[in-house]
Residue frames as qw, qx, qy, qz and C-alpha x, y, z in Angstrom:
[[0.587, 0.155, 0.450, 0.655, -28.76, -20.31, -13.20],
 [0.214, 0.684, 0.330, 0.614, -30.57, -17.19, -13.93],
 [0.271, -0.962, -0.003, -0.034, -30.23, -15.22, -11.06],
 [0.521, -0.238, 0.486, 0.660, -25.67, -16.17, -12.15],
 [0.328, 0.576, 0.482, 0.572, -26.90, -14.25, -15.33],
 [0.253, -0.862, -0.408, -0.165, -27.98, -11.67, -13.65],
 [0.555, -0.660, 0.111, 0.494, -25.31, -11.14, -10.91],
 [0.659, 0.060, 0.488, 0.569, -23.26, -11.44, -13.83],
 [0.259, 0.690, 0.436, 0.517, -25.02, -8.43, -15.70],
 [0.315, -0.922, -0.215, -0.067, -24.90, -6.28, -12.99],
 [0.653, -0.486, 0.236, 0.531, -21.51, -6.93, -12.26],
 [0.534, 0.350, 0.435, 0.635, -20.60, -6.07, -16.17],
 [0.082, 0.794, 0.306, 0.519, -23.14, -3.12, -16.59],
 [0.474, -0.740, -0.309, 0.363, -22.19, -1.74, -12.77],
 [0.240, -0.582, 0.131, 0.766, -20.69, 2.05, -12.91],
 [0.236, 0.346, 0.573, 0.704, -22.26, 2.77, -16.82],
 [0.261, 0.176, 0.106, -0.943, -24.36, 5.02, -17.64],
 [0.349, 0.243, 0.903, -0.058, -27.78, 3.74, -18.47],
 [0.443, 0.745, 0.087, -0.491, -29.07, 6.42, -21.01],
 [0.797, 0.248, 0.345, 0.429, -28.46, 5.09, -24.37],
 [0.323, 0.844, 0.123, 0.409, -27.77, 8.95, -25.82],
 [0.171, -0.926, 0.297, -0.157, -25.41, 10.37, -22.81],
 [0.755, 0.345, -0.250, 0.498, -21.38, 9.70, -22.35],
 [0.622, -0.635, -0.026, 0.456, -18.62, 9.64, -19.75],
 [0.550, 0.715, -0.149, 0.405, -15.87, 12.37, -20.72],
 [0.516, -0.313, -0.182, 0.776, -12.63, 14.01, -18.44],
 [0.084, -0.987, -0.004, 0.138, -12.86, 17.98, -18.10],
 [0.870, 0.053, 0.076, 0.484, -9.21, 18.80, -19.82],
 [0.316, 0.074, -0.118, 0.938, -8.90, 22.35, -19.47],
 [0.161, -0.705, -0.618, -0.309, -11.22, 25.09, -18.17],
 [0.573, 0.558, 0.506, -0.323, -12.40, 27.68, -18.12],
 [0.011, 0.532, -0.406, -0.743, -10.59, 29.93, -20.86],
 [0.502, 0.386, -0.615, -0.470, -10.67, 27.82, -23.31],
 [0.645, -0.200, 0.595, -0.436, -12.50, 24.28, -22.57],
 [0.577, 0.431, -0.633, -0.286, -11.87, 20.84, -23.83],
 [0.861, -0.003, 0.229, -0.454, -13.05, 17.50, -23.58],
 [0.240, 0.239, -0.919, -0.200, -11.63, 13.94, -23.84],
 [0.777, -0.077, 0.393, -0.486, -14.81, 11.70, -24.03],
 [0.494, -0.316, 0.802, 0.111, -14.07, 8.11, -23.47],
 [0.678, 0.294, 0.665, 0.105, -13.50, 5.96, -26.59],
 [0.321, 0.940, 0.114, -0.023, -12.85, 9.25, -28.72],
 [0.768, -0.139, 0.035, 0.624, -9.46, 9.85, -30.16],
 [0.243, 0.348, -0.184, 0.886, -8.98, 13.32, -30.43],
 [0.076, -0.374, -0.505, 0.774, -10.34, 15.84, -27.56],
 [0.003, -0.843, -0.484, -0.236, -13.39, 18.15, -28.25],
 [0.284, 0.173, -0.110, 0.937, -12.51, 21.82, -28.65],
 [0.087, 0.427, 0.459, -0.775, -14.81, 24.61, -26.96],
 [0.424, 0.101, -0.442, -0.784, -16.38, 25.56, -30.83],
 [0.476, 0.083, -0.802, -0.351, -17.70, 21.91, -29.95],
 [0.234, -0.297, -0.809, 0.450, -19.32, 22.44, -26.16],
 [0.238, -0.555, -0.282, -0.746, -22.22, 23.49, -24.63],
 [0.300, 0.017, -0.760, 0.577, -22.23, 23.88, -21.28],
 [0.317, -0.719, -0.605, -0.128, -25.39, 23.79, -18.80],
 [0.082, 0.830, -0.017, 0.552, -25.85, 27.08, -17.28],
 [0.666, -0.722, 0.089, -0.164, -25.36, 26.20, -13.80],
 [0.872, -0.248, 0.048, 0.419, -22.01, 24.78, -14.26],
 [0.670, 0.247, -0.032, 0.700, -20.41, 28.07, -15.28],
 [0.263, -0.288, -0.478, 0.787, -19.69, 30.98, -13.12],
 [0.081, -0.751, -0.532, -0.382, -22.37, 33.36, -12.89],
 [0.277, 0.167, -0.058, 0.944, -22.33, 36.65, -12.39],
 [0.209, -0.733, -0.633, -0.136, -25.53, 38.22, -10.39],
 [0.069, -0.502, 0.105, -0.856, -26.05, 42.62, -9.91],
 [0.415, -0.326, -0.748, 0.402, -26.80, 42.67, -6.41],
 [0.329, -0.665, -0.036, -0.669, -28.97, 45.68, -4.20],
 [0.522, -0.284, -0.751, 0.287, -28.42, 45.53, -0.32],
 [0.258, -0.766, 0.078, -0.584, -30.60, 47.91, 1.75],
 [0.531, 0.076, -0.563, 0.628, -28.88, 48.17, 4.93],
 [0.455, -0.796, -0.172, -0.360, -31.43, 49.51, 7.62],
 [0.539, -0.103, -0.498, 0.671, -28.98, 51.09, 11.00],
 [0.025, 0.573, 0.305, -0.760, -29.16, 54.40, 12.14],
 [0.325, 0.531, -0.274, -0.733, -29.83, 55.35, 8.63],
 [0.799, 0.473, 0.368, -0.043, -31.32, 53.36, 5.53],
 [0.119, 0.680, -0.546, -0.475, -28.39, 53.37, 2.96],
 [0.906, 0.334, 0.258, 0.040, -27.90, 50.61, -0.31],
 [0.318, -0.551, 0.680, 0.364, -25.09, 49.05, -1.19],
 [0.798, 0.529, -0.177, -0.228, -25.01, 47.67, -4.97],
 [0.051, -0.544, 0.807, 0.224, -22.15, 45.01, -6.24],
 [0.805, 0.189, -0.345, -0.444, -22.20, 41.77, -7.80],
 [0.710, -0.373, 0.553, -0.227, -22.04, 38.45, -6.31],
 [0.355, 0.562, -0.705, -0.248, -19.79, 36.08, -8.17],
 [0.847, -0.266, 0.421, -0.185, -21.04, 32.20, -7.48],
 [0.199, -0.692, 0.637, 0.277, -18.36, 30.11, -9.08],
 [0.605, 0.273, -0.693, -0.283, -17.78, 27.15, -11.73],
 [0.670, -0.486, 0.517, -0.219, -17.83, 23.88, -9.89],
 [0.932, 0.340, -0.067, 0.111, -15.76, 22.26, -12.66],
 [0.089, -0.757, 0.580, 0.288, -11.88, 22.41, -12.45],
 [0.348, 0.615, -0.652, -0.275, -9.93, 20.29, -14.42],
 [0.051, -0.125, 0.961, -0.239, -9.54, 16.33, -14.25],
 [0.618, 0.088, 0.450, -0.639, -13.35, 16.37, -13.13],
 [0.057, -0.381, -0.873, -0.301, -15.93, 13.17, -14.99],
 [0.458, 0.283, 0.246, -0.806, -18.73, 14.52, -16.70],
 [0.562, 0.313, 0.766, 0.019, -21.36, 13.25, -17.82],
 [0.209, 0.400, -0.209, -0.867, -22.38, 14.67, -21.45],
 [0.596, 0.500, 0.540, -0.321, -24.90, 14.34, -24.25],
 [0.261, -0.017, 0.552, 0.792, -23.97, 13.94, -28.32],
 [0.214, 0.618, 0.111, -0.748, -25.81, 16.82, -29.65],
 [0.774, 0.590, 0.200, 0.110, -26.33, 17.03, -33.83],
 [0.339, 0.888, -0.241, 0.198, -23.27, 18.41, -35.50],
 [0.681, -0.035, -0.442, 0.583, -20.32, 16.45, -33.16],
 [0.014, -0.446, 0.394, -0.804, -21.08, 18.70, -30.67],
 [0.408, -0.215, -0.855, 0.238, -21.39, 17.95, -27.23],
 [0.490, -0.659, -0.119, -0.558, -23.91, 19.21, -23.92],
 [0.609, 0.117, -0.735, 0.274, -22.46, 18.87, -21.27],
 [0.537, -0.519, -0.621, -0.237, -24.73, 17.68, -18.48],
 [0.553, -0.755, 0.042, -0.350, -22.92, 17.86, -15.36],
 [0.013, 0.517, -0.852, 0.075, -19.92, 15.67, -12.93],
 [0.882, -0.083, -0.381, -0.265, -20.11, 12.58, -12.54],
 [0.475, -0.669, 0.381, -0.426, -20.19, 12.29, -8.90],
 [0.853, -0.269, 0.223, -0.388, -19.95, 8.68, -9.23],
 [0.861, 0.424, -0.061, 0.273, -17.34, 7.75, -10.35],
 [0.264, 0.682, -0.256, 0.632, -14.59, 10.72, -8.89],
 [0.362, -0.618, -0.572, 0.399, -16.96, 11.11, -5.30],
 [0.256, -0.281, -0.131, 0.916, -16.73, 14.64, -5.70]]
């Protein structure tokens, strides 16, 4: 009888999140102007209301490349590594003070992606 409780919890609680302080949301536009529909919330979250973790938005990085051939010469430019959010995506996010949100990362587990 208790290990039918159990099954039974697992089966219920399976695919949540298990932090009491972090939430599932959808990625509804992005980047320009970014906005959030987290679940159980009736209106969307505007960008005044996100913080995003650095690693999920594109980054920009000044580059140096010495180039040793017949000559030694350096090329400069910048290397552009990209968002890995697009639209549609589950993320996971954190309620912050002030209805504003942090958002953590995708949620891989739920999409596969």
């Amino acid at each position: 009888m208790l290990n039918d409780a159990l099954n039974l919890l697992k089966e219920k609680t399976k695919g949540h999140i298990d932090s009491r302080d972090t939430e599932r949301a959808t990625l509804l536009s992005w980047p320009g102007n970014p906005k959030i529909q987290v679940e159980g919330d009736p209106e969307p979250y505007l960008a005044d209301k996100l913080v995003f973790a650095e690693y999920l938005q594109e980054r920009r990085i000044d580059a140096v490349f010495e180039v040793e051939q017949l000559e030694v010469s350096k090329l400069t430019g910048v290397l552009t590594i990209p968002s890995p959010l697009k639209v549609g995506d589950q993320l996971i996010v954190s309620r912050m003070t002030g209805q504003r949100y942090y958002v953590l990362g995708k949620d891989v587990g739920s999409s596969g992606g």
